[in-house]
PyMOL commands that place a pseudoatom at each C-alpha (Angstrom):
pseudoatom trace, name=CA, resn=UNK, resi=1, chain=A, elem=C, hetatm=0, pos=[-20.344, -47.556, -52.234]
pseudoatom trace, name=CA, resn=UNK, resi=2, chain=A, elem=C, hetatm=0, pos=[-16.852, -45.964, -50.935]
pseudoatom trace, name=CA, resn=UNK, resi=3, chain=A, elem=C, hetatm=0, pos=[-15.795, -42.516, -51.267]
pseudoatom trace, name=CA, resn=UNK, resi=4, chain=A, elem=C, hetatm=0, pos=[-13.535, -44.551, -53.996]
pseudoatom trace, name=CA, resn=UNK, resi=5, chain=A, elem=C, hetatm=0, pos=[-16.148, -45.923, -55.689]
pseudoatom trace, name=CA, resn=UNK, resi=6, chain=A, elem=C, hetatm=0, pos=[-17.861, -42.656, -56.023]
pseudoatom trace, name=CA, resn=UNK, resi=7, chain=A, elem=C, hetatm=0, pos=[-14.842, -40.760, -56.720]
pseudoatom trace, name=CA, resn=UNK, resi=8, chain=A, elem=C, hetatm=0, pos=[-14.190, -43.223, -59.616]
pseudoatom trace, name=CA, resn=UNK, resi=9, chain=A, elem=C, hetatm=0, pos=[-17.362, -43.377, -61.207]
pseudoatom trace, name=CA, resn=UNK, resi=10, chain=A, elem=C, hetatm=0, pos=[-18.911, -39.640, -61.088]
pseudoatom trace, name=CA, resn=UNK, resi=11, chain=A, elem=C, hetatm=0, pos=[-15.187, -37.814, -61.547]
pseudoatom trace, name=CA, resn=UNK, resi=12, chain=A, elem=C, hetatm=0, pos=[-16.312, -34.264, -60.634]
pseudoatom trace, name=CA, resn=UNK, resi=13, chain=A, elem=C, hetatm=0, pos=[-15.562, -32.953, -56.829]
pseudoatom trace, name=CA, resn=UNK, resi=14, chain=A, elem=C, hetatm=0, pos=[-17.756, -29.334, -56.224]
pseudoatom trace, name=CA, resn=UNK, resi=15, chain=A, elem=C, hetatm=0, pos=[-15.698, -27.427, -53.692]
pseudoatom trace, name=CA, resn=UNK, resi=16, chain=A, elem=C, hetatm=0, pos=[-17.903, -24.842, -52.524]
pseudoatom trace, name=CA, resn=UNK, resi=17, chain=A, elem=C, hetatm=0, pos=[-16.248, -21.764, -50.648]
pseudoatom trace, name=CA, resn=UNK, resi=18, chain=A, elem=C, hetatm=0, pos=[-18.603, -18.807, -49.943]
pseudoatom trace, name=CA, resn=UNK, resi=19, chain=A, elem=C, hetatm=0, pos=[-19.214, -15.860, -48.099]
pseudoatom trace, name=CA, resn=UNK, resi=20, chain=A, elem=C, hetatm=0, pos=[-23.101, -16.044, -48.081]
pseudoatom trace, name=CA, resn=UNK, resi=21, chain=A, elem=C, hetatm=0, pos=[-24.556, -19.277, -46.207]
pseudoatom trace, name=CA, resn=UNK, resi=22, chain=A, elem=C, hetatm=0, pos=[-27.675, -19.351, -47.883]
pseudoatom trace, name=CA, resn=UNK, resi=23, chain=A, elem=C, hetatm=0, pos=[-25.872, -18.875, -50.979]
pseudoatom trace, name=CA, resn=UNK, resi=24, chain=A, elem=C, hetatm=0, pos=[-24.192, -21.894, -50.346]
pseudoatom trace, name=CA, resn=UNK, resi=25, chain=A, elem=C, hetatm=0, pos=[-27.156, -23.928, -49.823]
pseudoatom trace, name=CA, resn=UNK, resi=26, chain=A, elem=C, hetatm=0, pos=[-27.978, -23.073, -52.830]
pseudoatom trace, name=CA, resn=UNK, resi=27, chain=A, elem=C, hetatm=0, pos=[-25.518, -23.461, -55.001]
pseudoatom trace, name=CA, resn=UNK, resi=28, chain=A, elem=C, hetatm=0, pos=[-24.962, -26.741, -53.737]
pseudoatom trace, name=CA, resn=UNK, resi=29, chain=A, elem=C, hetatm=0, pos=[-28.759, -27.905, -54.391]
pseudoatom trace, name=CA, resn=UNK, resi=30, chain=A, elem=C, hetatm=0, pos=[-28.732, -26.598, -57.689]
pseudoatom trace, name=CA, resn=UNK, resi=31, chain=A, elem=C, hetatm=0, pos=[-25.500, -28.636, -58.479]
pseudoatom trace, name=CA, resn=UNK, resi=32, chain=A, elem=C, hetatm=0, pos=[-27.223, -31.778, -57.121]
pseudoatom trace, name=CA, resn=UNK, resi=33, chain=A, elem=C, hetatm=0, pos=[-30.151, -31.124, -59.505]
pseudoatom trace, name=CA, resn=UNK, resi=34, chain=A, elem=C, hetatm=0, pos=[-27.574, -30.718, -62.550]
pseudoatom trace, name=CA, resn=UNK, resi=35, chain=A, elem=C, hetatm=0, pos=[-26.521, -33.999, -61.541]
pseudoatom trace, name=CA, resn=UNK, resi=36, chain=A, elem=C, hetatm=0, pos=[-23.187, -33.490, -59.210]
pseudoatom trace, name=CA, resn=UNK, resi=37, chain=A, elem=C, hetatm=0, pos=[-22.757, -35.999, -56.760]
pseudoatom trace, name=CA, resn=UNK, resi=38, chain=A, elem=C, hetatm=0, pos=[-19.474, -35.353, -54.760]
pseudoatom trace, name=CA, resn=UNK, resi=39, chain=A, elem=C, hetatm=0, pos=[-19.278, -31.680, -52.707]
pseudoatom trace, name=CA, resn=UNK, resi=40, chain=A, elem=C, hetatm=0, pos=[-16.413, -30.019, -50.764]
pseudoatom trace, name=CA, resn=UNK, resi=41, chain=A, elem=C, hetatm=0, pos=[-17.535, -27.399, -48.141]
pseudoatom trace, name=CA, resn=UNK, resi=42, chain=A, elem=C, hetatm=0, pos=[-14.677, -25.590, -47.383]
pseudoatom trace, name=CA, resn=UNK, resi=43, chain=A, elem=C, hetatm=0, pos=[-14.728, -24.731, -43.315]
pseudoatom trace, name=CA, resn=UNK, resi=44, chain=A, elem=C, hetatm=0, pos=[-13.563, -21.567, -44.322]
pseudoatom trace, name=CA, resn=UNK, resi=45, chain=A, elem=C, hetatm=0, pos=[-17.144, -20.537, -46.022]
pseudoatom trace, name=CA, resn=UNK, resi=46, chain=A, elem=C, hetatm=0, pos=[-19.325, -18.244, -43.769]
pseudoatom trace, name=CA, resn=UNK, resi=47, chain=A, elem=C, hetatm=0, pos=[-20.665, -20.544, -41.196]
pseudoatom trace, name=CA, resn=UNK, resi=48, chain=A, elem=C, hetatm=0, pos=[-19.789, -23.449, -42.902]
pseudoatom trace, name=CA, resn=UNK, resi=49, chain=A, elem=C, hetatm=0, pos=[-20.530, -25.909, -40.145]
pseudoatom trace, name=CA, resn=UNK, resi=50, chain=A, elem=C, hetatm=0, pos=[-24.530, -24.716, -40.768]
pseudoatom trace, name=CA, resn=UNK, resi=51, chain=A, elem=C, hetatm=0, pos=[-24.172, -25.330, -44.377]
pseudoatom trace, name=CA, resn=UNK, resi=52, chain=A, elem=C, hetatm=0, pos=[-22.874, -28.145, -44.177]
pseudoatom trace, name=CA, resn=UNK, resi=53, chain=A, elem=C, hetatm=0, pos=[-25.798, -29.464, -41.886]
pseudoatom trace, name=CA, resn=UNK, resi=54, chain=A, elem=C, hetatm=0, pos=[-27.951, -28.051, -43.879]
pseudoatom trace, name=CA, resn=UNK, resi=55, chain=A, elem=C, hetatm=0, pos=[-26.836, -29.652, -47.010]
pseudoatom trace, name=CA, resn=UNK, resi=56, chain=A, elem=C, hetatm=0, pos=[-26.363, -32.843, -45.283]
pseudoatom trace, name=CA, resn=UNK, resi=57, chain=A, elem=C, hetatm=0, pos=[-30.104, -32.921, -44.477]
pseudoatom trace, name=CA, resn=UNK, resi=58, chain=A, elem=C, hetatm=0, pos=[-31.552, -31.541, -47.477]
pseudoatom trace, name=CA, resn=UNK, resi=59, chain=A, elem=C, hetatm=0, pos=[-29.566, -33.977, -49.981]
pseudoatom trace, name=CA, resn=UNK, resi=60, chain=A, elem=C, hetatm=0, pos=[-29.539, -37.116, -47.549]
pseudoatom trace, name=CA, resn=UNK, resi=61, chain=A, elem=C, hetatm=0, pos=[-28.770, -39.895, -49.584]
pseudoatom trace, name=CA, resn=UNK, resi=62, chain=A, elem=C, hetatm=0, pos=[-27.939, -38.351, -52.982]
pseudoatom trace, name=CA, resn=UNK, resi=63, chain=A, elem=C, hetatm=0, pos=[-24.775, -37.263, -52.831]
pseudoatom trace, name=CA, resn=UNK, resi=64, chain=A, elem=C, hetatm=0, pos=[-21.547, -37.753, -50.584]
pseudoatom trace, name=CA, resn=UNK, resi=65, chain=A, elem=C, hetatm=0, pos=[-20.884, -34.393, -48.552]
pseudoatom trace, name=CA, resn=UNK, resi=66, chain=A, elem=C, hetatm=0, pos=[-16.903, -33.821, -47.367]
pseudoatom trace, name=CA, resn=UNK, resi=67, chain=A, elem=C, hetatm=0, pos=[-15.812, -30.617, -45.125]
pseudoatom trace, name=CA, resn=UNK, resi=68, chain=A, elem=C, hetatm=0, pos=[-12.578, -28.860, -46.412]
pseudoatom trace, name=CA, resn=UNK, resi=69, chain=A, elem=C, hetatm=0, pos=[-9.675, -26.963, -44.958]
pseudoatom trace, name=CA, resn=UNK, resi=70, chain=A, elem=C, hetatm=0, pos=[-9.597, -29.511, -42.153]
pseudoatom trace, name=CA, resn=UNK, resi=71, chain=A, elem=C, hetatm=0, pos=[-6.312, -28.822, -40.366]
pseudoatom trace, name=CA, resn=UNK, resi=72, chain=A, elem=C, hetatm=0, pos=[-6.713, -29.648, -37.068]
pseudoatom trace, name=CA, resn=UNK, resi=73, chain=A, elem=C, hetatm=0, pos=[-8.221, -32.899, -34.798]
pseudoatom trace, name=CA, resn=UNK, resi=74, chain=A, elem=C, hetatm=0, pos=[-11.334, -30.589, -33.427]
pseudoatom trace, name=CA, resn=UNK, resi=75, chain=A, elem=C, hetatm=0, pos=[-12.127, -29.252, -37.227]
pseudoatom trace, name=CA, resn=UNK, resi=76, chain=A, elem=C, hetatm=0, pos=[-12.476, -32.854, -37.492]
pseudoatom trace, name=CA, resn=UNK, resi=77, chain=A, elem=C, hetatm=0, pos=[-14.537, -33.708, -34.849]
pseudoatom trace, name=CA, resn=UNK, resi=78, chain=A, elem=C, hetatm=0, pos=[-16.923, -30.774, -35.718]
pseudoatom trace, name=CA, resn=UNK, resi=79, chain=A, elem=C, hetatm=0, pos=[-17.530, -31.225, -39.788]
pseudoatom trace, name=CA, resn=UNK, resi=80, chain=A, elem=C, hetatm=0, pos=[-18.175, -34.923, -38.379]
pseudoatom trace, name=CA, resn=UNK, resi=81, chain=A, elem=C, hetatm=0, pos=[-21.009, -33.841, -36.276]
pseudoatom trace, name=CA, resn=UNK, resi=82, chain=A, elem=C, hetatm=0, pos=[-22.654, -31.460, -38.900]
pseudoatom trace, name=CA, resn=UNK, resi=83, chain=A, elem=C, hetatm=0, pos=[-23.163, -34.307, -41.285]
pseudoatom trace, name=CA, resn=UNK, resi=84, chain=A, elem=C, hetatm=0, pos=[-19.595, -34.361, -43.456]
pseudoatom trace, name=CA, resn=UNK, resi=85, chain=A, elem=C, hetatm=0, pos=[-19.032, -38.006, -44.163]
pseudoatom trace, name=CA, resn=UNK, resi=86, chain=A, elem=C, hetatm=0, pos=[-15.374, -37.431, -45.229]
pseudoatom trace, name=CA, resn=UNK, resi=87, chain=A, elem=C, hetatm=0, pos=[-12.742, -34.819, -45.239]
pseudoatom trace, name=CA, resn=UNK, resi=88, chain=A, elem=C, hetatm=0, pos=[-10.454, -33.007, -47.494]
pseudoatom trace, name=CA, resn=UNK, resi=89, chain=A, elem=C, hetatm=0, pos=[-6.958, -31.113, -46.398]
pseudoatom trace, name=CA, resn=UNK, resi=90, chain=A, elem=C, hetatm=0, pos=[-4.745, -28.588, -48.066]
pseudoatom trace, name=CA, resn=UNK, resi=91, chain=A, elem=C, hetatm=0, pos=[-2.124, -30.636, -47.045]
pseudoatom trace, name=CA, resn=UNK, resi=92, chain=A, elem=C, hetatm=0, pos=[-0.373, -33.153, -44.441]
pseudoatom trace, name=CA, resn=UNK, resi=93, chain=A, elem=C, hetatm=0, pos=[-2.182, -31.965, -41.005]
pseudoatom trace, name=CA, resn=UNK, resi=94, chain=A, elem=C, hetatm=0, pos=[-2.821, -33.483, -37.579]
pseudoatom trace, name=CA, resn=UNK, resi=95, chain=A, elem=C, hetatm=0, pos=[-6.128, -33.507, -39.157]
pseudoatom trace, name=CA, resn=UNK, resi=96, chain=A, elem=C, hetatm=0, pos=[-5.112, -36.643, -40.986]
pseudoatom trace, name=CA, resn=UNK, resi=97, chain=A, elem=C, hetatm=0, pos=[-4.706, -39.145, -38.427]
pseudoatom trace, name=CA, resn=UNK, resi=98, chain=A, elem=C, hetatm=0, pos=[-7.502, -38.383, -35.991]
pseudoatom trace, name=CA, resn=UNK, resi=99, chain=A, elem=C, hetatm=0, pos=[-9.959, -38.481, -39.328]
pseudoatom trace, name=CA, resn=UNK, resi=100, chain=A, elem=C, hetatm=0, pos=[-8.662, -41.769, -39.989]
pseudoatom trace, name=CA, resn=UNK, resi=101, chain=A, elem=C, hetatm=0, pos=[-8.984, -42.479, -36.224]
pseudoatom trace, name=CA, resn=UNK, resi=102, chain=A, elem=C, hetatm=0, pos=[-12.622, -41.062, -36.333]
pseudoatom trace, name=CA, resn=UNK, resi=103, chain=A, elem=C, hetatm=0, pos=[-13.417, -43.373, -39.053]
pseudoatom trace, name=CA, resn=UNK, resi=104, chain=A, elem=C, hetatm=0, pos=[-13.880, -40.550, -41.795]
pseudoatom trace, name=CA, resn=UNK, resi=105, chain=A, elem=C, hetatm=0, pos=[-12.232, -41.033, -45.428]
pseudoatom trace, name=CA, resn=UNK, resi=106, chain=A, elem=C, hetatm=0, pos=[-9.314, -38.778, -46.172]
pseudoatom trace, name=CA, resn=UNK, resi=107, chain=A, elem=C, hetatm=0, pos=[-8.437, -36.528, -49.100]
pseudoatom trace, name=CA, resn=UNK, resi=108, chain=A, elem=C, hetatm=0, pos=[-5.370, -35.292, -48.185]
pseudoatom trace, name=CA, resn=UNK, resi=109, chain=A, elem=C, hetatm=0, pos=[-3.323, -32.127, -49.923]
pseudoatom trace, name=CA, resn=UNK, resi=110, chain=A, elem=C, hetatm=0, pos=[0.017, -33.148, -51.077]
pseudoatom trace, name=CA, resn=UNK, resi=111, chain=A, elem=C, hetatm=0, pos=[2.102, -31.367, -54.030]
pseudoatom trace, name=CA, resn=UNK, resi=112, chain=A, elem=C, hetatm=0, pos=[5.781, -33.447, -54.402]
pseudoatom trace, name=CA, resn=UNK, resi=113, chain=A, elem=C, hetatm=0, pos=[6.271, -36.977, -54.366]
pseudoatom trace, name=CA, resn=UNK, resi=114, chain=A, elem=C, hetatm=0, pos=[7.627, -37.137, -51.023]
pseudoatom trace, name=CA, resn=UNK, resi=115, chain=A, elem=C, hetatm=0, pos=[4.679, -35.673, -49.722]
pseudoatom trace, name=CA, resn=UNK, resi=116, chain=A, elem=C, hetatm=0, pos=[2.227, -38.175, -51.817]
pseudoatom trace, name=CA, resn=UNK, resi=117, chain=A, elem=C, hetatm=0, pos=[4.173, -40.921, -50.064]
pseudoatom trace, name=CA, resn=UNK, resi=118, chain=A, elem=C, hetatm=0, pos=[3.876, -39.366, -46.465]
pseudoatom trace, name=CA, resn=UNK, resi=119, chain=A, elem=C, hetatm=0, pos=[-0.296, -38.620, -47.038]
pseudoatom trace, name=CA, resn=UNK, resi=120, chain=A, elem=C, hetatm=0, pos=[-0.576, -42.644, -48.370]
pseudoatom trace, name=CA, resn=UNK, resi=121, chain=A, elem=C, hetatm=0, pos=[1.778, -43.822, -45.569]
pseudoatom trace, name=CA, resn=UNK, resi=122, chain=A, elem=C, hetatm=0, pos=[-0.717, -41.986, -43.021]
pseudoatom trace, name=CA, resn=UNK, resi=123, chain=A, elem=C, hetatm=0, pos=[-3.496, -43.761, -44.577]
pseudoatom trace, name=CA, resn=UNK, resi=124, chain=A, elem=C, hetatm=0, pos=[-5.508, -41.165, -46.835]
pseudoatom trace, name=CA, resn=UNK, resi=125, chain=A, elem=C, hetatm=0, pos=[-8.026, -42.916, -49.185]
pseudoatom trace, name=CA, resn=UNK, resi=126, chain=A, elem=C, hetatm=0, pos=[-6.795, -40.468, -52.144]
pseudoatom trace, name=CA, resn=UNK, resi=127, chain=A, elem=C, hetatm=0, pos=[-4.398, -37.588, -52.477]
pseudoatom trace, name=CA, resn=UNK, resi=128, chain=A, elem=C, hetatm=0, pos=[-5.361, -34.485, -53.386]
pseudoatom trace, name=CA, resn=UNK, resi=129, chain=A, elem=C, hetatm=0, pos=[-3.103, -32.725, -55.862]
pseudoatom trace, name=CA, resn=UNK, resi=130, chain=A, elem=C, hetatm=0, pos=[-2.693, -29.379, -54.782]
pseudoatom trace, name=CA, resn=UNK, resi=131, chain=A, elem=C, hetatm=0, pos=[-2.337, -26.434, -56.195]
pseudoatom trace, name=CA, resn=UNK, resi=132, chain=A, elem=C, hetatm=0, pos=[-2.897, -28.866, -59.368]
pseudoatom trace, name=CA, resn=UNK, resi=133, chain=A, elem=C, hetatm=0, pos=[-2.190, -25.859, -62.117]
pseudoatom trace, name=CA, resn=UNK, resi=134, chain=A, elem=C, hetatm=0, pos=[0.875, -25.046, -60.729]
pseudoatom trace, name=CA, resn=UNK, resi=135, chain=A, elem=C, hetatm=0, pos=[2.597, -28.146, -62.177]
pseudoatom trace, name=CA, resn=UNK, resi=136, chain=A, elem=C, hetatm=0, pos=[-0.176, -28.872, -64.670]
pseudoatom trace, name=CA, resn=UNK, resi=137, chain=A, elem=C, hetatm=0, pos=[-2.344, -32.719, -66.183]
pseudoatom trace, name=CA, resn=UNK, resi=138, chain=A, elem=C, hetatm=0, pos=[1.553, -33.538, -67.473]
pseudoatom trace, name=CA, resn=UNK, resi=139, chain=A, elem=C, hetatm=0, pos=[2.411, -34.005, -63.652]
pseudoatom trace, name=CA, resn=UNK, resi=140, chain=A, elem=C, hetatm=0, pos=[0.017, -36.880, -63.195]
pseudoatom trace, name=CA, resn=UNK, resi=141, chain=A, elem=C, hetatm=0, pos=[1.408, -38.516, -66.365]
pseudoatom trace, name=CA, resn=UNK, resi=142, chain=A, elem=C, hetatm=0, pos=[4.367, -38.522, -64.042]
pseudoatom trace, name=CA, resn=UNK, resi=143, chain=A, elem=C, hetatm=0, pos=[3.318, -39.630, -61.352]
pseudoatom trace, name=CA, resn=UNK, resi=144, chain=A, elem=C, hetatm=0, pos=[1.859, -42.185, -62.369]
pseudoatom trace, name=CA, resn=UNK, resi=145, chain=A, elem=C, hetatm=0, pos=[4.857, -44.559, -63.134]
pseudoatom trace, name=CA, resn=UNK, resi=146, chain=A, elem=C, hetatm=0, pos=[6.679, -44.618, -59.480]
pseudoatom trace, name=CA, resn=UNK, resi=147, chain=A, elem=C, hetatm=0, pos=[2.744, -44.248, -57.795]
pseudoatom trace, name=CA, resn=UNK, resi=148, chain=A, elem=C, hetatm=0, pos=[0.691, -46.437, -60.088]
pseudoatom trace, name=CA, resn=UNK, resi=149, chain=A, elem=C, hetatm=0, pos=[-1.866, -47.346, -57.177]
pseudoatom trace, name=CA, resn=UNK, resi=150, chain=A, elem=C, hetatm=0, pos=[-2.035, -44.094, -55.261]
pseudoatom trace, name=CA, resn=UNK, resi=151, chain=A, elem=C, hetatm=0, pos=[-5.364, -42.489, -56.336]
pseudoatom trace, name=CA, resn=UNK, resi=152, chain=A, elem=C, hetatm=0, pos=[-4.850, -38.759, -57.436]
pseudoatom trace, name=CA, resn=UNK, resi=153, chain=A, elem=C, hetatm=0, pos=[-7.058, -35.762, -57.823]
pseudoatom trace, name=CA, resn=UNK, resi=154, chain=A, elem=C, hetatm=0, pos=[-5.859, -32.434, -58.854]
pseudoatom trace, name=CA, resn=UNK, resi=155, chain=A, elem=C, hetatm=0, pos=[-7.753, -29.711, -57.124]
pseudoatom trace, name=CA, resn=UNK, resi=156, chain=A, elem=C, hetatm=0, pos=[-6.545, -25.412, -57.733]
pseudoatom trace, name=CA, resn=UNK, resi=157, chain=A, elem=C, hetatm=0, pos=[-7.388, -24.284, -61.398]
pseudoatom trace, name=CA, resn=UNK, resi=158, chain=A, elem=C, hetatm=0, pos=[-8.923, -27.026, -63.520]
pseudoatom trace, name=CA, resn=UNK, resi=159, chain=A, elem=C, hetatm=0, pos=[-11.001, -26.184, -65.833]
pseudoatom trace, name=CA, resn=UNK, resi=160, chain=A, elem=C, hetatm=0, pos=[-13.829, -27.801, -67.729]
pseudoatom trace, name=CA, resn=UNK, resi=161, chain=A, elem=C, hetatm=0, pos=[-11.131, -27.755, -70.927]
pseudoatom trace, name=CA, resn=UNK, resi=162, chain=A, elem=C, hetatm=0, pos=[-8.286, -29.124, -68.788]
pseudoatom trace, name=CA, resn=UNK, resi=163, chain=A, elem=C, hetatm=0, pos=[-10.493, -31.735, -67.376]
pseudoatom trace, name=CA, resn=UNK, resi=164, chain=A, elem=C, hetatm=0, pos=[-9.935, -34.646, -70.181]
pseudoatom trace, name=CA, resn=UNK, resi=165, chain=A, elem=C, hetatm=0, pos=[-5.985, -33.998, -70.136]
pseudoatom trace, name=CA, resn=UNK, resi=166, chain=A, elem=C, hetatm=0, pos=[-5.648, -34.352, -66.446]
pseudoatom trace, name=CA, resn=UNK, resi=167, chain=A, elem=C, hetatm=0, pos=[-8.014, -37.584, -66.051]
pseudoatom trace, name=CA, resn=UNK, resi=168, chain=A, elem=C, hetatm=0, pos=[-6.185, -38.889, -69.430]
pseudoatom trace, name=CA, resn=UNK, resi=169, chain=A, elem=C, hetatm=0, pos=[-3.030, -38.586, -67.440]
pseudoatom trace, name=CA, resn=UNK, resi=170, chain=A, elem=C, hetatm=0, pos=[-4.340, -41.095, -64.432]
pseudoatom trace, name=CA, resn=UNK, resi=171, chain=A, elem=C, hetatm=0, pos=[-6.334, -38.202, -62.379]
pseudoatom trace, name=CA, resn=UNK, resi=172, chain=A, elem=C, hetatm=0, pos=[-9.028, -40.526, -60.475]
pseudoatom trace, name=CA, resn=UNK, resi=173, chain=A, elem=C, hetatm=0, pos=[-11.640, -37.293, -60.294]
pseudoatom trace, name=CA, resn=UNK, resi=174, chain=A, elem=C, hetatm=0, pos=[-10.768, -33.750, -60.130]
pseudoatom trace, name=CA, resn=UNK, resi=175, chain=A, elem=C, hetatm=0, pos=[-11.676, -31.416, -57.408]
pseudoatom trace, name=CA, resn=UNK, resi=176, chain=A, elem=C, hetatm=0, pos=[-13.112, -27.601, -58.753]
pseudoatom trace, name=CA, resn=UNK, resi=177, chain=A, elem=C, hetatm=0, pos=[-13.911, -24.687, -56.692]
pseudoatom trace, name=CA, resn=UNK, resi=178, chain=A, elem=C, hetatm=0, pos=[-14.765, -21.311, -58.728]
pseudoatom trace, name=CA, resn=UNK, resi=179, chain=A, elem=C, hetatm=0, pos=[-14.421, -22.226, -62.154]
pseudoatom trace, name=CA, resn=UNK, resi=180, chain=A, elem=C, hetatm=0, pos=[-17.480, -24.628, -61.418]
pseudoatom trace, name=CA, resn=UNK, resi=181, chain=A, elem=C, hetatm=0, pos=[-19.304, -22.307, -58.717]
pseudoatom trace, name=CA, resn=UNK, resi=182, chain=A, elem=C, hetatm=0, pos=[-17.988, -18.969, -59.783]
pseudoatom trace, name=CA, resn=UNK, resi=183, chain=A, elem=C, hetatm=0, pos=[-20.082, -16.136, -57.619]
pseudoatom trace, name=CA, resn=UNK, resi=184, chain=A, elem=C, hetatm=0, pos=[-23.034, -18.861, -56.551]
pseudoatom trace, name=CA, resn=UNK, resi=185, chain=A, elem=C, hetatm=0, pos=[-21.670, -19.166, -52.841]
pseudoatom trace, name=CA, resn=UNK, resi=186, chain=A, elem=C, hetatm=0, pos=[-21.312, -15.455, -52.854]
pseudoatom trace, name=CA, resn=UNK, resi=187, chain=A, elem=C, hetatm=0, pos=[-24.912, -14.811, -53.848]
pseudoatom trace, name=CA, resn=UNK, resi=188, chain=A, elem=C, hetatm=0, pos=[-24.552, -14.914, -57.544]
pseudoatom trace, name=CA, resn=UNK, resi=189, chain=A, elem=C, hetatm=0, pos=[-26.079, -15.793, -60.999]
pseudoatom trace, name=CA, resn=UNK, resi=190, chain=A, elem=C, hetatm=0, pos=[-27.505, -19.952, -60.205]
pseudoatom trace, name=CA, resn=UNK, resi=191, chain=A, elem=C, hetatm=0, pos=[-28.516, -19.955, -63.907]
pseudoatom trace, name=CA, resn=UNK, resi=192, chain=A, elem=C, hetatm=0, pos=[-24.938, -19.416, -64.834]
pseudoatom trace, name=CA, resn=UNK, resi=193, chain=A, elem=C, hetatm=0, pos=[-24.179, -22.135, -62.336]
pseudoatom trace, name=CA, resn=UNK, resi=194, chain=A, elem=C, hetatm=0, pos=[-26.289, -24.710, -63.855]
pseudoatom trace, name=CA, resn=UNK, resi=195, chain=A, elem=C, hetatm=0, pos=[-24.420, -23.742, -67.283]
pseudoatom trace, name=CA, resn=UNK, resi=196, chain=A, elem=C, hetatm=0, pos=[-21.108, -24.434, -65.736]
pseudoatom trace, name=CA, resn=UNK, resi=197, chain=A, elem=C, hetatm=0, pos=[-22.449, -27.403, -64.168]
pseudoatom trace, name=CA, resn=UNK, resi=198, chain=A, elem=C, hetatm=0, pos=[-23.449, -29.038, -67.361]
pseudoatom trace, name=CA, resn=UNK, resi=199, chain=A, elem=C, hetatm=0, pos=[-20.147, -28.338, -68.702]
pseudoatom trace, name=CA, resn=UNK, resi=200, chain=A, elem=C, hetatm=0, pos=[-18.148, -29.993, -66.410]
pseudoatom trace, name=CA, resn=UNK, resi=201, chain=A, elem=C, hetatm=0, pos=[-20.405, -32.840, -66.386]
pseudoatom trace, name=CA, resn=UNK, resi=202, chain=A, elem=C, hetatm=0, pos=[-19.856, -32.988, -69.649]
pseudoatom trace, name=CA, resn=UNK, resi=203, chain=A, elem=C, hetatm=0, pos=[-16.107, -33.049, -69.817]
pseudoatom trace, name=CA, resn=UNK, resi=204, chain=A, elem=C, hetatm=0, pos=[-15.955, -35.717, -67.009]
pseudoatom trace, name=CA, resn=UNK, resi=205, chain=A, elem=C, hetatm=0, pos=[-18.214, -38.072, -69.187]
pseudoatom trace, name=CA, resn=UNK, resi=206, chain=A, elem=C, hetatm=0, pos=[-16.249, -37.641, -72.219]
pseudoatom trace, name=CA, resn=UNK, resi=207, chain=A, elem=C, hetatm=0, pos=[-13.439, -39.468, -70.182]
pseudoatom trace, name=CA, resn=UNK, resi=208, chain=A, elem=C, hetatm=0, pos=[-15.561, -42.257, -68.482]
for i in range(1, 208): cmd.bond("trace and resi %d" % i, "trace and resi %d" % (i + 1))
show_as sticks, trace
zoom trace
């Protein structure tokens, strides 16, 4: 299956940003046993490129692994060799292009409609809505009309209760950091994790 595919059919994108390395090992093994399939590890984690490995090797096969806060063409180059099978931006970057030229699928970070048009023009497989609460799941109800076949994932702020609203509103997946992971990639509570975990899962299957 795609990145697409994926993205379509499981709906929830971990983005996992930590200051503890084995702590985000963790955390993202414990999602994987809740039943999360998609991960973000954001490059700026500490030592994200041997989390990401490590990940990679650990859950080989069960879930799809992307690297985020790519910005330039060596950050691309580098997540590619640690195992990251896709990448995600914060917005339009030389990254783009030279993941596309790398053969990696692209999330890029886009906020206004002109910038949704530049990321598809460039060829990114989805666009990531970011910071999604600033405009709020309204926004994609918006969007929708003038980019019907663009897919679109709001990332920044959703919450488990905001989930149905923005994937209601034409929101292929949405993309959570800390209020799915909270402290876990800091060296927090992974019971409190799982909780989250099941919540989200939860919300995202209410909508499929």
């Amino acid at each position: 299956m795609t990145l697409l595919d994926d993205l379509r059919e499981h709906r929830l994108l971990s983005i996992i940003r930590g200051t503890d390395a084995a702590a985000s090992i963790d955390t993202a093994l414990a999602l994987a046993d809740e039943g999360v399939r998609l991960f973000e590890v954001s490059l700026t984690s500490a030592d994200a490129l041997r989390v990401i490995e490590a990940i990679a090797t650990r859950l080989d096969g069960r879930i799809q692994l992307g690297a985020g806060t790519i910005l330039t063409p060596d950050d691309v180059i580098r997540v590619r060799d640690a195992g990251a099978t896709y990448v995600v931006t914060p917005g339009l970057a030389p990254s783009v292009p030279a993941a596309i030229d790398a053969g990696l699928p692209v999330l890029c970070g886009a906020l206004t409609p002109t910038e949704i048009v530049t990321a598809a023009g460039l060829g990114a497989d989805a666009v990531k809505i970011f910071p999604a609460s600033t405009m709020g799941p309204g926004y994609f109800k918006d969007l929708r009309a003038p980019f019907p076949d663009i897919p679109l994932i709001p990332v920044g702020g959703v919450g488990a209760d905001t989930v149905p609203a923005y994937l209601a509103n034409g929101a292929i997946a949405v993309g959570v950091a800390s209020p799915l992971s909270g402290d876990a990639p800091n060296g927090g509570d992974l019971d409190a994790l799982r909780l989250r975990a099941r919540s989200f899962l939860e919300a995202v299957r209410d909508r499929a």
